[in-house]
N, C-alpha and C positions, 0 to 999 in steps of 0.2 A: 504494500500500500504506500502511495507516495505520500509524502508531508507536506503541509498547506509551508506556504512562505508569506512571511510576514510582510509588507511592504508599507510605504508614506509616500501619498501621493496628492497634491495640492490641485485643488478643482476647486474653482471659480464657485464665491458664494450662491451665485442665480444655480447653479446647478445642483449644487448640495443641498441646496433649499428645493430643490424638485424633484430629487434622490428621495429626499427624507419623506417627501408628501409622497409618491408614489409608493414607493414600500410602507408606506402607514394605509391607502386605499386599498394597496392589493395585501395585506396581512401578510409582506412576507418581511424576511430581517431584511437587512440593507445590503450587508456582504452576501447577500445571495442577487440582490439586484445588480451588483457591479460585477461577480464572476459572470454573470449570465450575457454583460455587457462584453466583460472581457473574452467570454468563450464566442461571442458572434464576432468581433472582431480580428481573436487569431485567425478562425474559420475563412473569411473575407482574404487577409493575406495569406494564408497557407496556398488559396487555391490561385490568387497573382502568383505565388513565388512556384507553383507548380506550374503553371505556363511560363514563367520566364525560365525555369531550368530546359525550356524543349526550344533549343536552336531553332528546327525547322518551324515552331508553331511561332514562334517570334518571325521566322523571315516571310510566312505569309502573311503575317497579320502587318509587315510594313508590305508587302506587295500590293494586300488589299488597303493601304492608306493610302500609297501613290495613286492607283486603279478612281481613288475616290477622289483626289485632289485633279487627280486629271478628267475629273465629269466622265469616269469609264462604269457608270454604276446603271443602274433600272430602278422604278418607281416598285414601290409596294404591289399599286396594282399591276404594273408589268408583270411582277413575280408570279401575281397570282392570275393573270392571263396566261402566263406561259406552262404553269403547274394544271389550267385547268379550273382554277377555282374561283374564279370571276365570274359572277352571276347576274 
C-alpha cells in the first residue's frame, strides 16, 4: 500500500473559499475534493505526455496543422456528405 504525502500548497483565497463551500454542499472532507482534482489533472497530462512520447503521432499531428494553415481541410458537412450522412 502506498503512503499519502504530505504536501503545502498556497491557493488563492476566492478559491479556498469555494473548496471549502463545495465540500461543505457535497458532504465530503476537503482532501478528498483536491485528490479528486488532483487525480483529473494527472489523468489530463498523463494522456498529452503519452502522445508526445509517439514521434510518428506528433509528426502527423504537425502535418495535419500545416494541411490546416494551408486551407487543405473540409467543412463538417463535407465530412458528413462524403461518409454519407448528410440528410
Amino acid at each position: 500500500m502506498e503512503r499519502a504525502i504530505t504536501m503545502s500548497v498556497k491557493i488563492s483565497p476566492e478559491n479556498a473559499k469555494l473548496v471549502r463551500l463545495l465540500a461543505v454542499l457535497e458532504n465530503r472532507n476537503i482532501k478528498d475534493v483536491f485528490d479528486e482534482a488532483i487525480s483529473a489533472y494527472v489523468t489530463r497530462q498523463k494522456e498529452s505526455l503519452e502522445i508526445l512520447a509517439r514521434p510518428d503521432w506528433m509528426e502527423t499531428i504537425k502535418q495535419n496543422e500545416n494541411k490546416f494553415k494551408k486551407g487543405e481541410t473540409i467543412t463538417h458537412e463535407e465530412l458528413k456528405r462524403r461518409l454519407g450522412l448528410a440528410g
